[in-house]
N, C-alpha and C positions, 0 to 999 in steps of 0.2 A: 479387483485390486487396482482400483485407481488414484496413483495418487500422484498424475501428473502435472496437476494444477487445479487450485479452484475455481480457475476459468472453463475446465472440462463440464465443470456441473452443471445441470441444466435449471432454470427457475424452478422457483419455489412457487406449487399451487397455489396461494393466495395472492402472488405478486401476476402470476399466469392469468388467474381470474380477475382481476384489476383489468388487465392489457384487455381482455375481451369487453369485461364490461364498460369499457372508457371509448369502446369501439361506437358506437352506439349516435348515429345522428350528426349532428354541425354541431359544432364550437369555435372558436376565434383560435384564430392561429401563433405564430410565436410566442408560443406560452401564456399571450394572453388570454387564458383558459380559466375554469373554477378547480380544474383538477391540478393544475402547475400552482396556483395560489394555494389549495388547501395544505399541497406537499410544503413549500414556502413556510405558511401557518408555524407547522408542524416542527419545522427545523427549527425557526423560532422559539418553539417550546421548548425543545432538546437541549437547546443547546444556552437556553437561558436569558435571550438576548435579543435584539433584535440585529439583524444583517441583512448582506444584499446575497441573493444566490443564481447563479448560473446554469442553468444545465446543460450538458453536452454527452457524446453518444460513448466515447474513451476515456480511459485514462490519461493516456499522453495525451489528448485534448486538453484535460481540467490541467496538469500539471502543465502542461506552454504556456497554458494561456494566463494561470496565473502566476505563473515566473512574468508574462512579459507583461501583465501589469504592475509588475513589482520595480522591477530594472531595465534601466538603458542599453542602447545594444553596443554600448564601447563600457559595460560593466561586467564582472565576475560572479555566479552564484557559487557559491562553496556550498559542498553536500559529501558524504562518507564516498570514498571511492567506489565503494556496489552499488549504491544508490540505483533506482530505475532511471533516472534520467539522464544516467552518464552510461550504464552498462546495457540499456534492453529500449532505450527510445531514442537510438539510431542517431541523425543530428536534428531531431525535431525541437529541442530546447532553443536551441543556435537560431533553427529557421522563424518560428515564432518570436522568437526576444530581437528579431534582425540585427543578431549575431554575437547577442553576451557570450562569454566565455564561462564555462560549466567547468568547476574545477575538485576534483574528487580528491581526499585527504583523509588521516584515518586508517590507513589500511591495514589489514590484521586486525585492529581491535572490531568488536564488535558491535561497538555503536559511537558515533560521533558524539564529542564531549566539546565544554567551554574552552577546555585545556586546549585542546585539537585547534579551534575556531581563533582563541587567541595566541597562539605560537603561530600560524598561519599571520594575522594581522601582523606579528612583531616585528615581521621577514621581510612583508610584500614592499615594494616599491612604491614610491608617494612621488614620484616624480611629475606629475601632470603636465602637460597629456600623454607623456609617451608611458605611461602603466597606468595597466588597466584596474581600475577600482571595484572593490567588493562592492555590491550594492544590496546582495540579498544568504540568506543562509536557509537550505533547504532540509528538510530530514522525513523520514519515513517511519511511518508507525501504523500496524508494527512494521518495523523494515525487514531489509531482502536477507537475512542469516534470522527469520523468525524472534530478535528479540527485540522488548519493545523497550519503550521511553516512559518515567513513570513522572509525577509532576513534578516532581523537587528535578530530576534532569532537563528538563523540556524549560523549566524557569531558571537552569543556571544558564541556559543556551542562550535564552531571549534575554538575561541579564546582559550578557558577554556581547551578545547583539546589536542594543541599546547601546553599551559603550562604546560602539563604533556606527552610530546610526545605521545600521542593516536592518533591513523589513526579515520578519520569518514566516517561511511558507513548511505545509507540513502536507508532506504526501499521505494523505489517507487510504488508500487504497484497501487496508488491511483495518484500518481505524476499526471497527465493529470487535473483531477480534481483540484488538488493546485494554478497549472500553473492558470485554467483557474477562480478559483476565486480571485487570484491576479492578473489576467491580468498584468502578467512580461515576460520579458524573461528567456526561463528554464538554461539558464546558470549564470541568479541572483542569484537562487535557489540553484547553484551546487558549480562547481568550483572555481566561482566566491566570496563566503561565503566560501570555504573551503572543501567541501564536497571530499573525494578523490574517493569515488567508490558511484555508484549508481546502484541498482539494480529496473530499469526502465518496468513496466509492462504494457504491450496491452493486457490481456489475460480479463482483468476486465471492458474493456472500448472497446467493439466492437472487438477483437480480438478473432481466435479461440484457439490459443495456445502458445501465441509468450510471451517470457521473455528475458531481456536484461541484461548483466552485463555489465556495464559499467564506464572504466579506465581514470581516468583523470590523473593521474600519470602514466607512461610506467611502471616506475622501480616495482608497484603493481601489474601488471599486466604478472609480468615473471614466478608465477607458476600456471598459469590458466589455461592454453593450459593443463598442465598434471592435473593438479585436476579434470577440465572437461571431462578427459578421462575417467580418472580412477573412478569417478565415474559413469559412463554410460550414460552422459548427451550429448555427440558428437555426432550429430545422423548424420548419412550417407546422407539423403536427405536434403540437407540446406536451399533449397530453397523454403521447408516447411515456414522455420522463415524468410527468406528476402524478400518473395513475400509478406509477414504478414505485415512488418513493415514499409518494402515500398509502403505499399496502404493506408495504419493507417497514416502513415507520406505525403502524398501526398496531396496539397492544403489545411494542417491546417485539415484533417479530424478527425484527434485524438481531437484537441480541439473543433471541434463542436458536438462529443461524448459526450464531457466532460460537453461543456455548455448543451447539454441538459438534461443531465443528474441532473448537479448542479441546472437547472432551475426548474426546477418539485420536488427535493429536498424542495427548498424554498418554490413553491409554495403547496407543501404538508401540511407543517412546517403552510403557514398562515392560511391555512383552518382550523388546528387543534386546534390552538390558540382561535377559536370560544366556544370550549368546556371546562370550569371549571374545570372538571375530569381528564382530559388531559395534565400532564405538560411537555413541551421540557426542558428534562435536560441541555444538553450543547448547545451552539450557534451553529447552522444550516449553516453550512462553505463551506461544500461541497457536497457529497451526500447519506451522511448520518443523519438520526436524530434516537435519543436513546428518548426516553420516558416513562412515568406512566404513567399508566391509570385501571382502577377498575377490577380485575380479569374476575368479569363475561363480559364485554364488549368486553374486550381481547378474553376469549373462545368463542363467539358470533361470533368474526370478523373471528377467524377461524375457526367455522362451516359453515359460509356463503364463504367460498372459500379464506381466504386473508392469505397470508403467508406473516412471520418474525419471528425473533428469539429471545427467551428470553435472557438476557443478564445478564453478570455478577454481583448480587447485592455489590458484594464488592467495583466493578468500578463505585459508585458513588461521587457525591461530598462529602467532610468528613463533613459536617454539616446536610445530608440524610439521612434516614434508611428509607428500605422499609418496608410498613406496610402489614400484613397476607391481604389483600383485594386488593392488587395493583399486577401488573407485570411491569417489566421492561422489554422492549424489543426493538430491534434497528429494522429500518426500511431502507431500501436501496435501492434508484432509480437508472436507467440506462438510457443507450439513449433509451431504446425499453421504457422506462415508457411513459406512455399518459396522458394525460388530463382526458381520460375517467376511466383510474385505481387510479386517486387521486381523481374524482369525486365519481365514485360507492365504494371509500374507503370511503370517507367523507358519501355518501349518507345511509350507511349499521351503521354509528355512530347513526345520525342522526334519523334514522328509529326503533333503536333499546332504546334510549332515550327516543324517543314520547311515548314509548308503556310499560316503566319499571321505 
């Protein structure tokens, strides 16, 4: 009954078997390898286009680094108040952007809008230099309340974007998942909508450590090489992250992580629906689900072995409050979830209802 994050998961055998056999002899170092180029190739393919791509070992690596290629550091990123890079990656945006200002907006709703981006713009200060200017607008997909961004949203963002010349960055972290409950091409999702840098994650979806920045404009892409140095994210054996990405990306395996991961998401989501006590706060998108449910049932499921995490009560809908006898907590399948841990999670509700 794991369903503390799909960071708990461990690789995926084919991406495992990649890592051993990339093990294998001498090759050149700083990704100038055959296996960081074919992963390259590959993305290329995907995503329709051709770009410049980065690799690095985190996430809050690919998202600093491509914030601070984006904006100055006496500029503003704007991103949904939950966003990862205001609520879970500490002041790493600030340190890497040498010290833009991260400003979270949006709250209660469930996904940052045009609407959001441009009442923001209508407010801020233009006084130069004493207010600090937007320079960039960032968003998660799928984001941190599990729901995702579909293309007509993601192009009214980058429309609203354009009229105020702000770059857009888009935290992928979860992107596999997005793709695969739109079933599109991820270059609908990208470039194609506007999107200029993506910070594209395997690390969450069957990878064991692999993170992508990736350039769909050259011209963004020209202080990368030295950011990525200079912050220690170069790493000598490259073909750590291209053996990664090439076996993730090899016959659609990244999206059948995904689907199953999103599959068991839902099918969790229906099981739970059977319980009164029980409510699914936001729509069930991808693979995550956030919920209520009665304090003691909650301590119950984690005394019988079930992990997840309480979650933030201020991240609810603004017509909710939680009440002293409830928890809010978010629940997170992966490709390793089974049928048997959405079973023995339902079966441990179940069992503990008949008896209280």
């Amino acid at each position: 009954m794991f369903f503390g994050s799909d960071n708990q998961s461990c690789a995926s055998q084919p991406i495992l078997d990649a890592i051993i056999a990339a093990n294998q002899g001498f090759t050149h170092g700083y990704g100038d390898d055959h296996y960081t180029q074919q992963a390259i190739d590959q993305l290329s393919a995907v995503f329709e286009c051709e770009l410049d791509v980065f690799f690095v070992p985190t996430g809050t690596a690919a998202n600093c680094l491509a914030l601070a290629s984006l904006v100055k550091p006496w500029q503003t990123v704007l991103c949904h108040s939950s966003s990862h890079i205001i609520m879970d990656e500490s002041t790493a945006p600030e340190f890497f952007t040498g010290g833009a200002r991260i400003m979270g907006i949006a709250q209660h709703s469930n996904k940052l809008t045009a609407e959001h981006i441009r009442h923001y713009m209508s407010l801020g200060g233009d006084d130069i230099p004493h207010n600090s200017q937007v320079g960039a607008v960032s968003i998660t997909q799928a984001n941190e309340l599990g729901q995702v961004y579909s293309a007509t949203d993601i192009q009214a963002i980058s429309h609203e974007c354009k009229q105020h010349g702000l770059k857009l960055h888009m935290d992928g972290a979860r992107f596999s998942n997005a793709v695969s409950h739109l079933k599109c091409r991820p270059a609908e999702l990208t470039w194609q909508v506007g999107v200029d840098v993506l910070s594209l994650g395997a690390t969450k979806c069957g990878a064991l450590c692999a993170e992508a920045v990736i350039f769909f404009n050259k011209d963004d892409a020209r202080s990368m090489p030295h950011l990525r140095k200079r912050a220690g994210h170069l790493i000598s054996k490259g073909r750590l992250f291209g053996s990664q990405f090439s076996a993730w990306l090899h016959d659609n395996h990244w999206l059948e992580l995904a689907d199953h991961a999103n599959q068991h998401a839902q099918k969790l989501a229906q099981q739970l629906k059977a319980f009164a006590d029980i409510k699914i706060i936001w729509p069930v998108q991808a693979n995550e689900l956030f919920i209520t449910l009665p304090k003691p049932l909650a301590d119950h499921l984690n005394a019988q072995g079930a992990e997840f995490y309480d979650w933030y009560p201020a991240i609810l809908p603004v017509h909710m409050a939680l009440n002293g006898n409830d928890r809010y907590v978010r629940l997170v399948t992966s490709f390793l979830t089974s049928d048997a841990h959405c079973n023995e999670f339902v079966q441990v509700i179940e069992n503990y209802l008949k008896n209280n």
